[in-house]
C-alpha positions in Angstrom: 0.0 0.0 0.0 1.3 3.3 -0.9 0.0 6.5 1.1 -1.0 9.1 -1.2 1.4 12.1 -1.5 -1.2 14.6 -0.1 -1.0 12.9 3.6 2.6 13.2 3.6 2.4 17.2 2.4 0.0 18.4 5.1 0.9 20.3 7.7 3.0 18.7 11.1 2.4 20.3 14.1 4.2 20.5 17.5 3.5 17.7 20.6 4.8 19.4 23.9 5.5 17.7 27.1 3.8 20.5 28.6 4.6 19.5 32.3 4.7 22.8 33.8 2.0 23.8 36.3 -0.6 26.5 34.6 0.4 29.4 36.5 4.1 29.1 35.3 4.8 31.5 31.8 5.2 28.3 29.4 1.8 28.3 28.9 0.9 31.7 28.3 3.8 31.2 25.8 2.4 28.3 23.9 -0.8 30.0 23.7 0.5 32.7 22.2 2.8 31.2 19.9 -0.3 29.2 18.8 -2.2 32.6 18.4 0.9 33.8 16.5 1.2 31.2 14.3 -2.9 29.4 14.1 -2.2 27.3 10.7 0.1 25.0 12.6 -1.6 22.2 14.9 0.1 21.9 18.7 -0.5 19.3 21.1 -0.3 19.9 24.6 0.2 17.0 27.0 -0.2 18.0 30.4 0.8 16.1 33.4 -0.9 17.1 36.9 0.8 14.4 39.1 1.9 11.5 36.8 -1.2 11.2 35.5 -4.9 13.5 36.7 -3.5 13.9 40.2 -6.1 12.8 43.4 -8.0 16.0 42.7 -9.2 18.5 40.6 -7.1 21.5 40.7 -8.3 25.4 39.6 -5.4 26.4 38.0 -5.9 23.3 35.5 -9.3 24.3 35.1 -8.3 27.5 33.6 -4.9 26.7 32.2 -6.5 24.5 29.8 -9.4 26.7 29.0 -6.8 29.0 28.2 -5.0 26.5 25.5 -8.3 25.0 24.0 -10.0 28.9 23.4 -6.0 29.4 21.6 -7.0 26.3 19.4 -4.0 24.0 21.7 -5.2 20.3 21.4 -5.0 19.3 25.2 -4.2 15.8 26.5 -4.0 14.2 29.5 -0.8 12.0 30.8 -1.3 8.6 31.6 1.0 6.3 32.5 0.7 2.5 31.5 3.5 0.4 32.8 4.1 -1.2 29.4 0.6 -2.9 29.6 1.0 -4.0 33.0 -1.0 -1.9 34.5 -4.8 -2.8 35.5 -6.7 -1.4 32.6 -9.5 -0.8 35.1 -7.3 1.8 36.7 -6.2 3.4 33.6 -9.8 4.2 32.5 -10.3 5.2 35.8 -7.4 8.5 34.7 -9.3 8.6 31.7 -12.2 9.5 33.4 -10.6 12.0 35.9 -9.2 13.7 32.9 -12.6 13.9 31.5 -14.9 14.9 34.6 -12.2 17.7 35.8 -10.3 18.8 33.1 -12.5 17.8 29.7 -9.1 17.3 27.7 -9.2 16.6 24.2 -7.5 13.7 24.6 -4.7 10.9 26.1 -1.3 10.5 25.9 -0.5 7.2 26.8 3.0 6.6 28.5 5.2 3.7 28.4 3.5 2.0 25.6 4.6 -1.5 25.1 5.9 -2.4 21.4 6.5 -5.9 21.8 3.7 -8.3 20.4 0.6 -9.8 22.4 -0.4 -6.1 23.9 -2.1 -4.6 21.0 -5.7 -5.0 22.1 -4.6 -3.1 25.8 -3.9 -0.2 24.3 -6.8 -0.3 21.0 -9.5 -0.6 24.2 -8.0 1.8 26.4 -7.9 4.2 23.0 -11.7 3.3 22.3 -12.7 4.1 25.7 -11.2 7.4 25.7 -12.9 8.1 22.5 -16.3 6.8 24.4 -16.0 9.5 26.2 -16.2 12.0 23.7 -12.1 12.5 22.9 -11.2 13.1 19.7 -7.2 12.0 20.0 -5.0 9.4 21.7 -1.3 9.1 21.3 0.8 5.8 22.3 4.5 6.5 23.2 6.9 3.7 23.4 9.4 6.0 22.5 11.2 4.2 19.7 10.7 1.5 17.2 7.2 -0.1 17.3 5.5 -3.1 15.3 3.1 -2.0 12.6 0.4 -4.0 14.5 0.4 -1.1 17.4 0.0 1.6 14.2 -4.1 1.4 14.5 -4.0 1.1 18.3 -3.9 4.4 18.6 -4.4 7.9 16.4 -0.7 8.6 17.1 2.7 6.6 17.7 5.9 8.3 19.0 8.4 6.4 17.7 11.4 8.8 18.8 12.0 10.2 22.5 15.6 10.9 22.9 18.6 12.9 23.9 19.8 13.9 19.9 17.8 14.2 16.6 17.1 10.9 15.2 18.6 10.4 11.7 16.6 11.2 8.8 16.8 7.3 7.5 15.6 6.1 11.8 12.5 8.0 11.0 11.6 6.7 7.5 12.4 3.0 9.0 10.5 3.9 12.2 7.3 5.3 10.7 7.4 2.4 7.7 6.9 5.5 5.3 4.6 5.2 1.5 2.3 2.6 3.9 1.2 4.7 6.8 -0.3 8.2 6.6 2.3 10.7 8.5 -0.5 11.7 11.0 0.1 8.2 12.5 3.7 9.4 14.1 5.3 12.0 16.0 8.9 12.6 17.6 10.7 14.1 20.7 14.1 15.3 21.4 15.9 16.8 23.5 19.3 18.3 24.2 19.4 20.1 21.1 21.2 23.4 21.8 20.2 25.2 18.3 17.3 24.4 16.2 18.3 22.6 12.9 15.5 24.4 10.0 16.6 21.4 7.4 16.3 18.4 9.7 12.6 20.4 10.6 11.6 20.3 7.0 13.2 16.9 6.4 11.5 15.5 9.7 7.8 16.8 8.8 7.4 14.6 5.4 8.0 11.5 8.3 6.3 12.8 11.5 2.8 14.8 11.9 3.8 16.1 15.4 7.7 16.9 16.3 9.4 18.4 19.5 12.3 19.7 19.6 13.7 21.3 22.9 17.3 22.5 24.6 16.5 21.4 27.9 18.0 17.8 29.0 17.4 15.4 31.5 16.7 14.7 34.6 13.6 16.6 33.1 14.0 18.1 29.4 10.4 19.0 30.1 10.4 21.9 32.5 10.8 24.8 30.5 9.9 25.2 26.6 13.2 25.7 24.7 14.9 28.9 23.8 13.7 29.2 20.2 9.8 27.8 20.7 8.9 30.3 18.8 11.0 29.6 15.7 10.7 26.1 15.6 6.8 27.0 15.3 7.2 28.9 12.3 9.5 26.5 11.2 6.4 24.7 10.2 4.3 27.6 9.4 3.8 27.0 5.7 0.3 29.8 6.0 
C-alpha cells in the first residue's frame, strides 16, 4: 500500500510535554505562539501528578481553557507500565481527565511495542474516544510493530537525547504505507534548532518536539527558540 502524497504534504504540528503547572509562563507562551502562528496544529500533553492527580485543581481548570480557546489540542498524561498496568485503573485516569479537566484527549505513557499487547492499548484508545475525545497518542518511545500503528491515532516512535537520523525515522514510521499523521517525535538536548532536519522530519512525522533542555527533566521549560521552531512549520 502506498500513502498518497497529499498525507505526507499536510501540515505537522508541534506535541509538547507541557509539564509545567498552569500558572508558570510556558503556557501563556504556547498560547500565544499558537495565536501567533494558528495554521500550525500543537498538542499539549499535560501532566498534573503523573497522571490527573487525586483532585481536581483550579489552575488546571483555567490553564487549559486558556489553551483550547488558543486552538491547543490538550491531552491528558497517563502512565501504563508497558501494559501491566490494570486497565481498570487506567480508565479510571481517563475518566478523571474527563470529569475535571475535559481534555481533548490521552497521551498514553510507556507503551509497550513488543507483540501480544495490541488489544490493551486499542480498548483503552476506544474508551477514551467513548467518552467524547477526539485524540489518543501511544509512546513507546522508539521503534514499534506495525500492528500497534491502529491502536492508537498517534505513535511516538522517537523520545531521545539527539535528533534521530533522517533514515531512523523513514524505517520507524514504515513511510509510503502509513499516513504521517500516525507518528510523532521528541528530542531533547538540542542546543540550536536545525530548520533542514525540521523540513526533512515533517514529510515523516505529523507532530515533532524539539527542545534544549536535557534530562533529569528536558520538560520543564519550553526551549529557547519555541517560537521559531513554530514557524518552522508555518507554511500559512
Amino acid at each position: 500500500m502506498t500513502v498518497p502524497i497529499s498525507t505526507r504534504t499536510s501540515p505537522t504540528g508541534v506535541i509538547i510535554p507541557l509539564y509545567t503547572y498552569p500558572t508558570d509562563l510556558t503556557w501563556n507562551l504556547v498560547v500565544h505562539v499558537k495565536t501567533t502562528h494558528p495554521s500550525v496544529p500543537i498538542i499539549a500533553i499535560i501532566n498534573p501528578s503523573s497522571g490527573p492527580g487525586t483532585a481536581i485543581d483550579s489552575n488546571f481548570v483555567a490553564g487549559i481553557t486558556k489553551l483550547q480557546n488558543a486552538g491547543v489540542i490538550v491531552l491528558g498524561y497517563v502512565h501504563t507500565k508497558y501494559a501491566a498496568r490494570a486497565i481498570a485503573t487506567v480508565k479510571a485516569d481517563i475518566d478523571f481527565y474527563k470529569n475535571w479537566y475535559n481534555v481533548d484527549g490521552i497521551n498514553f505513557d510507556e507503551m509497550a511495542n513488543t507483540a501480544g499487547h495490541e488489544v490493551y492499548f486499542s480498548s483503552l484508545s476506544q474508551y477514551a474516544k467513548s467518552k467524547g475525545m477526539k485524540m489518543t497518542v501511544g509512546n513507546p518511545g522508539m521503534s514499534t510493530l506495525t500492528s500497534y500503528i491502529d491502536t492508537v491515532d498517534n505513535l511516538s516512535i522517537y523520545e531521545s537525547s539527539g535528533l534521530p537520523t533522517i533514515t531512523m525515522l523513514s524505517s520507524r514510521t514504515s513511510y509510503s504505507a502509513y499516513p504521517k499523521s500516525k507518528f510523532s517525535m521528541i528530542a531533547f538536548g538540542i542546543n540550536q534548532l536545525d530548520t533542514a532536519f525540521v523540513a526533512h522530519a515533517s514529510i515523516y512525522v505529523g507532530y515533532l518536539y524539539i527542545t534544549d533542555n536535557i534530562l533529569p527533566n528536558p520538560y520543564d521549560t519550553l526551549p529557547v527558540y519555541f517560537n521559531n521552531l513554530v514557524a518552522a512549520l508555518d507554511t500559512g
